[in-house]
PyMOL Python script that loads the backbone (N, CA, C, O; Angstrom):
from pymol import cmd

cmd.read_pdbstr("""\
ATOM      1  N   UNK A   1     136.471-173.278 -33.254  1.00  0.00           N
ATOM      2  CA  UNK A   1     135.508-172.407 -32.633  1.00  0.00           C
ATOM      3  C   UNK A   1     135.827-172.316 -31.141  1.00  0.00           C
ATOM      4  O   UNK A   1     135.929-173.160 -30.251  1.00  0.00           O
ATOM      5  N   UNK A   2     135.919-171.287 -31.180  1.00  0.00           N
ATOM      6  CA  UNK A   2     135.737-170.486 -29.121  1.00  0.00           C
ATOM      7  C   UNK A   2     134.604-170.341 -28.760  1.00  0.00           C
ATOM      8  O   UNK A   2     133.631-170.389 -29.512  1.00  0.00           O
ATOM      9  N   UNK A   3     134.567-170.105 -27.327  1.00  0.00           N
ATOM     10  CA  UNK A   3     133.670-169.403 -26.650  1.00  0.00           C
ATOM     11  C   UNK A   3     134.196-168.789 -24.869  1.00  0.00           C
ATOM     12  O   UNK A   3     134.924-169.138 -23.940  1.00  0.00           O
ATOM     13  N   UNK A   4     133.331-167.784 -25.214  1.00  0.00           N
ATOM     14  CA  UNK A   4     134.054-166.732 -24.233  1.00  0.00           C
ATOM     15  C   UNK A   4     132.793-166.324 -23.348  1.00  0.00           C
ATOM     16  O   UNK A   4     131.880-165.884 -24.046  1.00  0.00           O
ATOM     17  N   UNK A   5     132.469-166.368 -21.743  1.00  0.00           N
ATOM     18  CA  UNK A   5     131.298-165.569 -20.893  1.00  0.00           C
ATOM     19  C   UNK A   5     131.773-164.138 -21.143  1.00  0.00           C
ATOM     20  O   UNK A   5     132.852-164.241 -21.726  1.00  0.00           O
ATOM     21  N   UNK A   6     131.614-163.481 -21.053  1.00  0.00           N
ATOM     22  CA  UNK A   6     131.803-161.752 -20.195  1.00  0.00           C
ATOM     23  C   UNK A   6     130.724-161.116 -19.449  1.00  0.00           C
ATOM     24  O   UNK A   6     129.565-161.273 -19.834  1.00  0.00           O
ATOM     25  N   UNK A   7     130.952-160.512 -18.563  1.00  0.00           N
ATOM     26  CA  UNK A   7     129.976-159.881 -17.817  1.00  0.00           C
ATOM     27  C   UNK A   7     130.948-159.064 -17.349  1.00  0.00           C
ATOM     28  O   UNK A   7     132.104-159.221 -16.956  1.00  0.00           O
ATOM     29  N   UNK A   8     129.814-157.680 -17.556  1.00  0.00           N
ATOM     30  CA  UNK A   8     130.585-156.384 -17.677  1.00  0.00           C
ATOM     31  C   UNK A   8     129.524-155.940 -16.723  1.00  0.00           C
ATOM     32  O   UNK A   8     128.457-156.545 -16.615  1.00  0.00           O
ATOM     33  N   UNK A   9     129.825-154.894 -16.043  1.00  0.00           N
ATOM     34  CA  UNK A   9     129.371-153.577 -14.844  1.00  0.00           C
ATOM     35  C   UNK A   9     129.871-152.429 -15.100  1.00  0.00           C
ATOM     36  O   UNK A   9     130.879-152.219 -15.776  1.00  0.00           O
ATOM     37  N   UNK A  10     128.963-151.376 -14.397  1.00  0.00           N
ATOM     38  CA  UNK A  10     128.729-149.816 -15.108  1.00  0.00           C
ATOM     39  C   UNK A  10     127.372-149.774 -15.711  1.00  0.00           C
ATOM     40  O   UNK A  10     126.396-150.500 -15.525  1.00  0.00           O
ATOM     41  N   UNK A  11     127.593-148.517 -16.650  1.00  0.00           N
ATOM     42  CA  UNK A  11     125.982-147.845 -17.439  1.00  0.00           C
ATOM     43  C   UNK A  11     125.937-149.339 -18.447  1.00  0.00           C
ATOM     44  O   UNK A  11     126.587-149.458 -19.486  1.00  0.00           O
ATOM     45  N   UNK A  12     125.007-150.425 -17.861  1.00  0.00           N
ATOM     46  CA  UNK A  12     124.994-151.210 -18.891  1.00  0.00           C
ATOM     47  C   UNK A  12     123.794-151.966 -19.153  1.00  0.00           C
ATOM     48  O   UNK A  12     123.561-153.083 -19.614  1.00  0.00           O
ATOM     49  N   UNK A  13     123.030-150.897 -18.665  1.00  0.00           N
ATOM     50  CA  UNK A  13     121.642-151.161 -18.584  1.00  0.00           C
ATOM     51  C   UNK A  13     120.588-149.849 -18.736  1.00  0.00           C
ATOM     52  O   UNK A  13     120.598-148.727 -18.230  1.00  0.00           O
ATOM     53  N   UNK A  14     119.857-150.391 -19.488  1.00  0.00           N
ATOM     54  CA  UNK A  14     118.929-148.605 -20.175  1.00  0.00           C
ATOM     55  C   UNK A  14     119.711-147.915 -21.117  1.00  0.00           C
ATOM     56  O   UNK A  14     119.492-146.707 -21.210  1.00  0.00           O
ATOM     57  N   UNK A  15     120.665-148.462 -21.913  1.00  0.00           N
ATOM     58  CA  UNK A  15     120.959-147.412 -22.672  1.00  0.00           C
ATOM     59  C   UNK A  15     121.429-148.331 -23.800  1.00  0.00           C
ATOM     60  O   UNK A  15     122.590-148.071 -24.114  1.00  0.00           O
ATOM     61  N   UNK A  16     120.862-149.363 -24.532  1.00  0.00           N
ATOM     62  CA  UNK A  16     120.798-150.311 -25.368  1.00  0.00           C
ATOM     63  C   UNK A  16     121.808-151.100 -26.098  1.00  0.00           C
ATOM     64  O   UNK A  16     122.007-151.465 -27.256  1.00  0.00           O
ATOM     65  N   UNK A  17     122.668-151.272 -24.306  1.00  0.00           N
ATOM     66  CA  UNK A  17     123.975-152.210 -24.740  1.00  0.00           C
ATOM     67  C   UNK A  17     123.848-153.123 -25.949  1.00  0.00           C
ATOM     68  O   UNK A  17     124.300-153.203 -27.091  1.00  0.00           O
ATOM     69  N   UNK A  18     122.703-154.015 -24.847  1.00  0.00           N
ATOM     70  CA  UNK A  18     122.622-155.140 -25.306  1.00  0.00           C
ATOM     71  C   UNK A  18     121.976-155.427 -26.885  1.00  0.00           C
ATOM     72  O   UNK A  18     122.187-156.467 -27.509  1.00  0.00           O
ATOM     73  N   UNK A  19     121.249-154.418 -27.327  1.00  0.00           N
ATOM     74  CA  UNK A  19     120.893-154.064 -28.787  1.00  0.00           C
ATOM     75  C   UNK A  19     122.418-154.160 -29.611  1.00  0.00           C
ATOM     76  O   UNK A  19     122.898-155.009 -30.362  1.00  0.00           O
ATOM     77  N   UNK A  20     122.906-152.875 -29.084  1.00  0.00           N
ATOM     78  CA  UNK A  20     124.326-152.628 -30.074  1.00  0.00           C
ATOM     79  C   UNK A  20     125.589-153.894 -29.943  1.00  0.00           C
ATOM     80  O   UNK A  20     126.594-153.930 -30.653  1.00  0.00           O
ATOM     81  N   UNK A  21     125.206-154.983 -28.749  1.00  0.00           N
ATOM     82  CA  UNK A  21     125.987-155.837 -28.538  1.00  0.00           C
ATOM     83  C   UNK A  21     125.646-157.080 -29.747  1.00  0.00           C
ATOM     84  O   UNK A  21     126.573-157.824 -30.067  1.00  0.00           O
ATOM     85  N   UNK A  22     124.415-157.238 -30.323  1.00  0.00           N
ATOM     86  CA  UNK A  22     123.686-158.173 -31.242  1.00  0.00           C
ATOM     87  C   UNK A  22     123.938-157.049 -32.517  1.00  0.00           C
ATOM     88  O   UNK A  22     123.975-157.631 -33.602  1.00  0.00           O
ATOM     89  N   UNK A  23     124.048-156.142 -32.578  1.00  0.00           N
ATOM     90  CA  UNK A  23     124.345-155.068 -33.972  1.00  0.00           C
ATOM     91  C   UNK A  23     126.023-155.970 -34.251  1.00  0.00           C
ATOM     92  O   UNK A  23     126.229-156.633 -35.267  1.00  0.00           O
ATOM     93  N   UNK A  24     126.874-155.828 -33.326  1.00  0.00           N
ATOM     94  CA  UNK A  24     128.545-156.474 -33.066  1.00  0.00           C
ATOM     95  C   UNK A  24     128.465-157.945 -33.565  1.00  0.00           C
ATOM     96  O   UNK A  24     129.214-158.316 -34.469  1.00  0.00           O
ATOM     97  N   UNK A  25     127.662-158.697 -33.050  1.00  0.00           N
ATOM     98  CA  UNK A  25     127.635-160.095 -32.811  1.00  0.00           C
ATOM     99  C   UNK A  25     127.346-160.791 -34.196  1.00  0.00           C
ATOM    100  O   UNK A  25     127.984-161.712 -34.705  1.00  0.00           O
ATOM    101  N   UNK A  26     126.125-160.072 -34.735  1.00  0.00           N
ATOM    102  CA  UNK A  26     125.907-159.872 -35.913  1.00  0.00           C
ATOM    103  C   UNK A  26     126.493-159.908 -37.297  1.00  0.00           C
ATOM    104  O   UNK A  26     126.125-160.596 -38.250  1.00  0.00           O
ATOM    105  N   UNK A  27     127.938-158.626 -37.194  1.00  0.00           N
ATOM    106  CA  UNK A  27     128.403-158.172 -38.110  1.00  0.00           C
ATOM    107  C   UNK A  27     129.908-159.097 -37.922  1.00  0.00           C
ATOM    108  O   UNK A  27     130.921-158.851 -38.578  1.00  0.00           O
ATOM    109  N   UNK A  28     129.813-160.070 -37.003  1.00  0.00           N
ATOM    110  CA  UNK A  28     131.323-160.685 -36.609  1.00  0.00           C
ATOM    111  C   UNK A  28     130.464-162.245 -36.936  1.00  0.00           C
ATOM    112  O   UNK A  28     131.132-163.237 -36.642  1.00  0.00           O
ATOM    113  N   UNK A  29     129.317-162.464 -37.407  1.00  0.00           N
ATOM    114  CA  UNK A  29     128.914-164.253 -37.416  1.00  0.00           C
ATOM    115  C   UNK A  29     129.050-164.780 -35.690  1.00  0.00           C
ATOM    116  O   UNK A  29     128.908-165.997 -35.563  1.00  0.00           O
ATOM    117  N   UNK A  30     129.294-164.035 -34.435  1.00  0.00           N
ATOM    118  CA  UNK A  30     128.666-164.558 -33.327  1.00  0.00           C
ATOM    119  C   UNK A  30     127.600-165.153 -32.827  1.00  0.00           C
ATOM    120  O   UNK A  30     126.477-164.652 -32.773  1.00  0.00           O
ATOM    121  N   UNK A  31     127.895-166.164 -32.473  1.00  0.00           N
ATOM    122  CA  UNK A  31     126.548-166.848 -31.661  1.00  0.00           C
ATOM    123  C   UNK A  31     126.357-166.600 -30.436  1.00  0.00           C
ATOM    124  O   UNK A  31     127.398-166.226 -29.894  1.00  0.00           O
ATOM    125  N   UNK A  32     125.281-166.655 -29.607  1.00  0.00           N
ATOM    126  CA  UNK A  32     125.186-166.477 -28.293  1.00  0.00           C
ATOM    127  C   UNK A  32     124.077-165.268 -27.836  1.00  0.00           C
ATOM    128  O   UNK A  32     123.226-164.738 -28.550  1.00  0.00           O
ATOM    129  N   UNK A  33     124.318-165.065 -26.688  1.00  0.00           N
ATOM    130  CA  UNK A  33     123.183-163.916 -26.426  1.00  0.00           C
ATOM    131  C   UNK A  33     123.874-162.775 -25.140  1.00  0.00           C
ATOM    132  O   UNK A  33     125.038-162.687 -24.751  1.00  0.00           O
ATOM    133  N   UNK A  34     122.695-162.032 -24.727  1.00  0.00           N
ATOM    134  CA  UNK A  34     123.524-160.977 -23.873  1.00  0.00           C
ATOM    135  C   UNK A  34     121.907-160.770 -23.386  1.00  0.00           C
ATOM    136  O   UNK A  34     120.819-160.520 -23.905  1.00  0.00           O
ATOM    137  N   UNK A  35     122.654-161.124 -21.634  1.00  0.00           N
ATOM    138  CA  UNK A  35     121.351-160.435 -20.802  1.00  0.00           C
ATOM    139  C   UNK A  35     121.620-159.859 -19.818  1.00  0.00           C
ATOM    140  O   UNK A  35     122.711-159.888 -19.248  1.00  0.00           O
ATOM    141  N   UNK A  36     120.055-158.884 -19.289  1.00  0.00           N
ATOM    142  CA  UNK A  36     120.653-157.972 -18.104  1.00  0.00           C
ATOM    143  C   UNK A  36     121.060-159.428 -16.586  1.00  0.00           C
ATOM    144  O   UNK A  36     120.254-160.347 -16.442  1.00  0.00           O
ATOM    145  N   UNK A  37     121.864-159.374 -16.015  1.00  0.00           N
ATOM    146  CA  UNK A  37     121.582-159.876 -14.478  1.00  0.00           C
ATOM    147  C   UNK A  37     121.143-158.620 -13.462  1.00  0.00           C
ATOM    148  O   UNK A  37     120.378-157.786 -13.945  1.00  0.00           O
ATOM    149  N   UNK A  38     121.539-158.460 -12.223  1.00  0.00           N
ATOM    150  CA  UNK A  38     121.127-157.620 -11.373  1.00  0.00           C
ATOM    151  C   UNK A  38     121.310-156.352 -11.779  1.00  0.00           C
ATOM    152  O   UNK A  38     120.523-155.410 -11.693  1.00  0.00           O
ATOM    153  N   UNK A  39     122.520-156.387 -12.277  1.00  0.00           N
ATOM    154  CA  UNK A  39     123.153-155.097 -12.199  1.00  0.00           C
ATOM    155  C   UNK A  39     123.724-155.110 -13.281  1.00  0.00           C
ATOM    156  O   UNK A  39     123.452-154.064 -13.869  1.00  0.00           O
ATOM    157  N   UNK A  40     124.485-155.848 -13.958  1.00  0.00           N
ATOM    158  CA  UNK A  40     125.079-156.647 -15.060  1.00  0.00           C
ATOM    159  C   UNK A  40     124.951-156.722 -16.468  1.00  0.00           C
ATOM    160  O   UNK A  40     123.889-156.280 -16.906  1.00  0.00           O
ATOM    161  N   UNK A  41     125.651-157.108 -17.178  1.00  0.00           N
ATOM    162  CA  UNK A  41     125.173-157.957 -18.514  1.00  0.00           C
ATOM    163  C   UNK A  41     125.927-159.221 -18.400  1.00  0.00           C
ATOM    164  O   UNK A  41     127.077-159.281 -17.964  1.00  0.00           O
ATOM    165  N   UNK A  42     125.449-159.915 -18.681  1.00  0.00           N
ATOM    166  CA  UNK A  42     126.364-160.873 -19.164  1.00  0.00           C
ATOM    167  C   UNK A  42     126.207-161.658 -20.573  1.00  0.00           C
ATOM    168  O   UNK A  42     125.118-161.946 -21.070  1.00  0.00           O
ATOM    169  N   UNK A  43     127.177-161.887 -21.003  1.00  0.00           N
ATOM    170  CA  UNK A  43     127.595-162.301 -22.894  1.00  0.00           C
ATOM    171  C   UNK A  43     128.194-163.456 -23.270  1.00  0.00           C
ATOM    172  O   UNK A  43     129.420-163.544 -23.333  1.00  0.00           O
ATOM    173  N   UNK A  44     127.158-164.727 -23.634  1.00  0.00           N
ATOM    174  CA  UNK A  44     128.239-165.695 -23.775  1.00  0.00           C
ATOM    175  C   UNK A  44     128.067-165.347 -25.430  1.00  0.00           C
ATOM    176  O   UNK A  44     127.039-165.022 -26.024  1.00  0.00           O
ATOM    177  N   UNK A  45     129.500-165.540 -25.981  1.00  0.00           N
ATOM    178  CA  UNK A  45     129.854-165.360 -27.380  1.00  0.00           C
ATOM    179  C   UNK A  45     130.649-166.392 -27.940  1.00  0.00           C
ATOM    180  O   UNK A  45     131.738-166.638 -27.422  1.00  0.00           O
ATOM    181  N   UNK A  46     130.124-167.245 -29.261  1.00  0.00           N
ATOM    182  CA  UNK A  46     130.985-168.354 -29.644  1.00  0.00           C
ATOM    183  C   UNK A  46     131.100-167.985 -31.108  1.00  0.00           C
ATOM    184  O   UNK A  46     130.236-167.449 -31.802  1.00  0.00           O
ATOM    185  N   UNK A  47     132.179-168.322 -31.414  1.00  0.00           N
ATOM    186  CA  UNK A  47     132.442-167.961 -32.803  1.00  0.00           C
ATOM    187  C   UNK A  47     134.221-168.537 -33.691  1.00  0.00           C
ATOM    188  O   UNK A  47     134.677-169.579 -33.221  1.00  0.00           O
ATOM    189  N   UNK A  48     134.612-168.227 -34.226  1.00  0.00           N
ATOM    190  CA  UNK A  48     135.635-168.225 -34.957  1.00  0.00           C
ATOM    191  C   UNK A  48     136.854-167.164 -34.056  1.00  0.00           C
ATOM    192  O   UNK A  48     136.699-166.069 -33.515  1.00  0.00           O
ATOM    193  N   UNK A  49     137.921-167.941 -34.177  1.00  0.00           N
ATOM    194  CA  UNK A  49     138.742-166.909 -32.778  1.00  0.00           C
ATOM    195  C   UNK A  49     138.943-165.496 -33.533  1.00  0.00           C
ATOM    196  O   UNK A  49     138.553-164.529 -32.878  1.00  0.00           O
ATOM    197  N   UNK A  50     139.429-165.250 -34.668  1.00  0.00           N
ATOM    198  CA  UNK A  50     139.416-163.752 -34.946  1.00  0.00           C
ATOM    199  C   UNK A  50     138.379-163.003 -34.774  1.00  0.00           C
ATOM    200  O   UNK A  50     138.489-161.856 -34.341  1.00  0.00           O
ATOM    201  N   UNK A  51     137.156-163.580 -35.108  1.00  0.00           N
ATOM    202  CA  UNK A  51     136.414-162.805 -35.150  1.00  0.00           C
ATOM    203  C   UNK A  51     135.775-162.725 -33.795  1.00  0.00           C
ATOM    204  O   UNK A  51     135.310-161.693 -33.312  1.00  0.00           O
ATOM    205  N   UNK A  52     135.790-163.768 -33.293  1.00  0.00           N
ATOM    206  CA  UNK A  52     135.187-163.690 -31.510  1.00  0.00           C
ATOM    207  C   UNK A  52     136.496-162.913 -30.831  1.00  0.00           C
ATOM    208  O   UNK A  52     136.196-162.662 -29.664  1.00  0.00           O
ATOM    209  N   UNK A  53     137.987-162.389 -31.173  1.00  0.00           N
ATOM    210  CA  UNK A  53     138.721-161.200 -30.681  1.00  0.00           C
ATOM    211  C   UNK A  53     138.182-159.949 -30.966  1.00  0.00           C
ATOM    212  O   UNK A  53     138.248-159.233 -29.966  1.00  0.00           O
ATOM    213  N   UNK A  54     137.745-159.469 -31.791  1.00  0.00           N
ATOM    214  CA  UNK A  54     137.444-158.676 -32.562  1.00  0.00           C
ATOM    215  C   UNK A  54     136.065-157.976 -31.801  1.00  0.00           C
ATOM    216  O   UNK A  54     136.034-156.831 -31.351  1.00  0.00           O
ATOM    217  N   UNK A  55     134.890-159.006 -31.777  1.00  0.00           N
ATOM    218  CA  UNK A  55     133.579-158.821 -31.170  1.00  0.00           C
ATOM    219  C   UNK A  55     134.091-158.542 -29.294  1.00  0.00           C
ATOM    220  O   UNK A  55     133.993-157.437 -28.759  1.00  0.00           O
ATOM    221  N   UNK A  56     134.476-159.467 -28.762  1.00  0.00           N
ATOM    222  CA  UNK A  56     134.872-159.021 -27.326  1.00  0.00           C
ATOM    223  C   UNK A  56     135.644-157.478 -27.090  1.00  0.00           C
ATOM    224  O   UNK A  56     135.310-156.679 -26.215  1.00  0.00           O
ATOM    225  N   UNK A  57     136.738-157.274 -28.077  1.00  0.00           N
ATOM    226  CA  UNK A  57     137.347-155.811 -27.902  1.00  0.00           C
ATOM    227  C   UNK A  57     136.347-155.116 -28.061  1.00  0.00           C
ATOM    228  O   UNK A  57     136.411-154.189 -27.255  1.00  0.00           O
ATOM    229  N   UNK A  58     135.463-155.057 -28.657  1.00  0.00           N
ATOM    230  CA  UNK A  58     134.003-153.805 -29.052  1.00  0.00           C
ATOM    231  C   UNK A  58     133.397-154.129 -27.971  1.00  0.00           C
ATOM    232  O   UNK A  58     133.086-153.114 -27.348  1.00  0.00           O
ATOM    233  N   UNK A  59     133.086-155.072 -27.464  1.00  0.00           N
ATOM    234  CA  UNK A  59     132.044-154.859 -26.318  1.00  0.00           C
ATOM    235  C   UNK A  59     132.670-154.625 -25.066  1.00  0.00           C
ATOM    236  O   UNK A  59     131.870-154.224 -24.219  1.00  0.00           O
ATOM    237  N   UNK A  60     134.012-154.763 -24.617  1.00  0.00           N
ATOM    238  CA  UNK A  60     134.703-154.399 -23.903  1.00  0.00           C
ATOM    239  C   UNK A  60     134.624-152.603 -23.797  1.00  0.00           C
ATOM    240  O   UNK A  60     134.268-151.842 -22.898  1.00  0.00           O
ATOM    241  N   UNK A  61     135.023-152.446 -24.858  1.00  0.00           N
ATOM    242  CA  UNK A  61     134.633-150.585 -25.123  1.00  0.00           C
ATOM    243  C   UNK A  61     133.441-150.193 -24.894  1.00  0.00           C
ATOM    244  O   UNK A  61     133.266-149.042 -25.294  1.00  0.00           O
ATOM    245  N   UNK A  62     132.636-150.616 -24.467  1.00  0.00           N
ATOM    246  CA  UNK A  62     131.376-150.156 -24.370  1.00  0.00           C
ATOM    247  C   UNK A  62     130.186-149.801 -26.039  1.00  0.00           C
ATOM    248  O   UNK A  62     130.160-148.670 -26.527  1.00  0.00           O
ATOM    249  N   UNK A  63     129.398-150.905 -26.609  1.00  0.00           N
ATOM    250  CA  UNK A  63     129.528-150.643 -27.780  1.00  0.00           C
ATOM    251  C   UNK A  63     128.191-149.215 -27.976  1.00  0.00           C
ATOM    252  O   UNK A  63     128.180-148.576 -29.028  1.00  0.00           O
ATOM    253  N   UNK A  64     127.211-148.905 -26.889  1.00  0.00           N
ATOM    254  CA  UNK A  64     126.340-148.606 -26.845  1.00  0.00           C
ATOM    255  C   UNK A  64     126.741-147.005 -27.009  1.00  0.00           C
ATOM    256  O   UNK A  64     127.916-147.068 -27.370  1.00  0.00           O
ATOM    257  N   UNK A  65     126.455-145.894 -26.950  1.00  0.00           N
ATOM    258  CA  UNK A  65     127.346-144.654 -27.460  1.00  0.00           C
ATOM    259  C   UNK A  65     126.767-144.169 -25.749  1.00  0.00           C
ATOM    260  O   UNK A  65     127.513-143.380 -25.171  1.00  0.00           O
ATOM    261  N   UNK A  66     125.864-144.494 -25.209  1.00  0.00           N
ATOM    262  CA  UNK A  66     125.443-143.563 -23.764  1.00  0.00           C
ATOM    263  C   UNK A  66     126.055-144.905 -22.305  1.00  0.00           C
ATOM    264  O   UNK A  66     125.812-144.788 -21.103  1.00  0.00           O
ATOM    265  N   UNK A  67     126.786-145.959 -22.924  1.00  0.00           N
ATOM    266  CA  UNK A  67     127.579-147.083 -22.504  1.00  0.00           C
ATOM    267  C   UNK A  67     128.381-146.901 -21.451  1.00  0.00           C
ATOM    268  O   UNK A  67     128.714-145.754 -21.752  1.00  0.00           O
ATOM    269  N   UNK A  68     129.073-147.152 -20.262  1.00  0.00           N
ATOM    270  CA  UNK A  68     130.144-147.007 -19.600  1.00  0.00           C
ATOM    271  C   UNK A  68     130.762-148.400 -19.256  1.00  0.00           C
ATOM    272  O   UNK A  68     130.226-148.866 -18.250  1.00  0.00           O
ATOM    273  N   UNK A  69     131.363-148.901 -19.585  1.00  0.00           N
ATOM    274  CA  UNK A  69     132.256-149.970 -18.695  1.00  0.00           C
ATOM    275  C   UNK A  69     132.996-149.332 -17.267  1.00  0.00           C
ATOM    276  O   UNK A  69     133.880-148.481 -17.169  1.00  0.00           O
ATOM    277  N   UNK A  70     132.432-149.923 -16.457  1.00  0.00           N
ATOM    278  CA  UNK A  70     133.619-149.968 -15.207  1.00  0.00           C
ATOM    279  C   UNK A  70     134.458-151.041 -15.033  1.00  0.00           C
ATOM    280  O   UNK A  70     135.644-150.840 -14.770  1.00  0.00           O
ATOM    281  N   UNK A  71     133.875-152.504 -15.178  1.00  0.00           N
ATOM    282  CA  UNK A  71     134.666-153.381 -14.736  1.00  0.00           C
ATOM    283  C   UNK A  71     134.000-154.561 -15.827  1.00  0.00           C
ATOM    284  O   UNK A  71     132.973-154.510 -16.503  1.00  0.00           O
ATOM    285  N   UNK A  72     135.159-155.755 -15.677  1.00  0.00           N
ATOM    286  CA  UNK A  72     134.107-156.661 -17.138  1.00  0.00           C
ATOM    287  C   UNK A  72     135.119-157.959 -16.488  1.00  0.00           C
ATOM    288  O   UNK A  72     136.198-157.831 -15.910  1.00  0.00           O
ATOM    289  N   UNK A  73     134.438-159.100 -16.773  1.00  0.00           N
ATOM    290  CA  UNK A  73     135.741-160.492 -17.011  1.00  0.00           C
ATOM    291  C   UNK A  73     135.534-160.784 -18.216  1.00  0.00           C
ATOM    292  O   UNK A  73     134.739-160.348 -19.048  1.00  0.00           O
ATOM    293  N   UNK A  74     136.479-161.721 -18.247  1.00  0.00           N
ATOM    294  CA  UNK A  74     136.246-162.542 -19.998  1.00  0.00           C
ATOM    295  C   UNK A  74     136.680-164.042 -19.559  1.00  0.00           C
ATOM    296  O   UNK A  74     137.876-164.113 -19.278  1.00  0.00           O
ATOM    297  N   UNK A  75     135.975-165.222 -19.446  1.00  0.00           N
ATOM    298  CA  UNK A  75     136.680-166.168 -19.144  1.00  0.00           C
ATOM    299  C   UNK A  75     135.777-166.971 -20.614  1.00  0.00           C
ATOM    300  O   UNK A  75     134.764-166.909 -21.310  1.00  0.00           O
ATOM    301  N   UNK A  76     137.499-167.958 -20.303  1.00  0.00           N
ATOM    302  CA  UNK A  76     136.768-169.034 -22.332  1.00  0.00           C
ATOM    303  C   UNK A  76     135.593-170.187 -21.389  1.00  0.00           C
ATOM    304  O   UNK A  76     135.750-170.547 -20.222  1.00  0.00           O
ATOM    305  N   UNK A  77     135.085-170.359 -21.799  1.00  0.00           N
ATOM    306  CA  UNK A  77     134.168-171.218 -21.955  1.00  0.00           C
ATOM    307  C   UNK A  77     133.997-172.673 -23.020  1.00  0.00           C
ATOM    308  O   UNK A  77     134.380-172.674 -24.190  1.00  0.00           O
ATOM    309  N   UNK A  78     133.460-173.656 -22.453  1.00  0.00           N
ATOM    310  CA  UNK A  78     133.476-175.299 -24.095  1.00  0.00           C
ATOM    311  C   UNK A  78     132.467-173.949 -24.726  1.00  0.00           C
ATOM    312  O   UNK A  78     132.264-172.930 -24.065  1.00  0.00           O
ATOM    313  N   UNK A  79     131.937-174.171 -26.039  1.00  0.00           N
ATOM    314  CA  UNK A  79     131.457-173.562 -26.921  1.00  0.00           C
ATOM    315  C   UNK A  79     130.034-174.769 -26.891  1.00  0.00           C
ATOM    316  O   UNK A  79     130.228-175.984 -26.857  1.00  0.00           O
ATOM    317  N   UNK A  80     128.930-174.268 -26.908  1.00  0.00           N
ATOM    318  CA  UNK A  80     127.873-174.677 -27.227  1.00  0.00           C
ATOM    319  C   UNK A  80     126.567-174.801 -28.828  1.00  0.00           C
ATOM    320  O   UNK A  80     126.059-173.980 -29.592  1.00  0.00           O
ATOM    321  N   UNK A  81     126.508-176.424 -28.641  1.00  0.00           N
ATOM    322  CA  UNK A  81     126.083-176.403 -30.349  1.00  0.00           C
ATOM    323  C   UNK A  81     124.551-175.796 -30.298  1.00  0.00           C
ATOM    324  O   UNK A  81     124.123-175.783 -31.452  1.00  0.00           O
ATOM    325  N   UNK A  82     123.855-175.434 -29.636  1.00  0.00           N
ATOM    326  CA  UNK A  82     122.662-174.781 -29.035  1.00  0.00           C
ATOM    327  C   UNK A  82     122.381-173.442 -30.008  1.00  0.00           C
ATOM    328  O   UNK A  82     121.298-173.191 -30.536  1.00  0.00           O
ATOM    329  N   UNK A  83     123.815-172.502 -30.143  1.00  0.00           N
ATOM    330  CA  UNK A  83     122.969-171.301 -30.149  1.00  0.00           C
ATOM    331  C   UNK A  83     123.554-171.705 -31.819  1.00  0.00           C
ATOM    332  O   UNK A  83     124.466-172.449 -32.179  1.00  0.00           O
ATOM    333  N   UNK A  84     122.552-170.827 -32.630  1.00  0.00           N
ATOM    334  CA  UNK A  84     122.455-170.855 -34.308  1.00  0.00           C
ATOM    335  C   UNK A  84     122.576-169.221 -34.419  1.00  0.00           C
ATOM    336  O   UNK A  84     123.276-168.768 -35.324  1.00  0.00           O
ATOM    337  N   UNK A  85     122.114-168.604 -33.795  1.00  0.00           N
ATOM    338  CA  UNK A  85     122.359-166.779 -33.287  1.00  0.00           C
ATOM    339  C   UNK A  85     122.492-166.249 -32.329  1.00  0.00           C
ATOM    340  O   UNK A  85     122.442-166.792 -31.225  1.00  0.00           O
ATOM    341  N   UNK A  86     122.759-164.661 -32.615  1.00  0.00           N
ATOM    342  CA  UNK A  86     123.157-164.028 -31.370  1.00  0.00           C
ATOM    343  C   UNK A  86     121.360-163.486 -30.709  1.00  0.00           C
ATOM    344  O   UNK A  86     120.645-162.872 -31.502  1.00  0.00           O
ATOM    345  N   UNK A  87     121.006-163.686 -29.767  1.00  0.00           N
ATOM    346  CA  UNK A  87     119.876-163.054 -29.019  1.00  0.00           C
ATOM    347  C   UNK A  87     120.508-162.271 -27.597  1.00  0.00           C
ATOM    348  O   UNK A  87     121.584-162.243 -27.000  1.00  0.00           O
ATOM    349  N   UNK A  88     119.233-161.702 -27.466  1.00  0.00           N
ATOM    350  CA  UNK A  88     118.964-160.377 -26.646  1.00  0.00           C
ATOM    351  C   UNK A  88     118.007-160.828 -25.483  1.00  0.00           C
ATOM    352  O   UNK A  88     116.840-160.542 -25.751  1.00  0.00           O
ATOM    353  N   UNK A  89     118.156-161.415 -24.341  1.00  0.00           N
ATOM    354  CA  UNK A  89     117.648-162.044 -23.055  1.00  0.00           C
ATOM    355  C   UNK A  89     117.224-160.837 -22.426  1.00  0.00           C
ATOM    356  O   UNK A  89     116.721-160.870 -21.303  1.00  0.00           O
TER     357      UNK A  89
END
""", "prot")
cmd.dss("prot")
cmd.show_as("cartoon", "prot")
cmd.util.cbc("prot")
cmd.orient("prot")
C-alpha cells in the first residue's frame, strides 16, 4: 500500500471536484479524503499502487466536468491506518 498528498489549484472549488474526486476514490478502493484549503484542494489518497496510479491520473485531469487544473503536486506520503474510506472535508 501507497500513499500520495496532492493539492491541486485552478476551478477547484464550486464545481464539485471534490464529490467526483470520492465518485474516483470510490470506484479505485481509495482511502483518504479531499478538502477545500484557501484556494485549493488537497487529497491524501492511500491505496494499492495500480490502482492509487490510476485514481491520481483522473484527478490530475480534472475529474469534475466544469473542473480546471492549473497547477497540482503529488508527493508519496507513509500511508495511514486511520482512514477505512474516502471522505469529502
Amino acid at each position: 500500500m501507497e500513499a500520495r498528498l496532492i493539492t491541486l489549484s485552478g476551478r477547484v472549488q464550486g464545481v464539485g471536484f471534490r464529490y467526483h474526486t470520492k465518485t474516483i476514490a470510490d470506484q479505485y478502493g481509495i482511502k483518504g479524503y479531499a478538502k477545500n484549503l484557501t484556494a485549493d484542494v488537497e487529497v491524501f489518497a492511500q491505496g494499492e499502487v495500480s490502482s492509487l496510479e490510476r485514481f491520481t491520473d483522473e484527478v490530475i485531469n480534472g475529474p469534475a466536468p466544469a473542473s480546471r487544473i492549473d497547477e497540482y503536486t503529488v508527493d508519496s506520503v507513509e500511508p495511514e491506518e486511520k482512514y477505512t474510506d474516502f471522505k469529502t472535508l
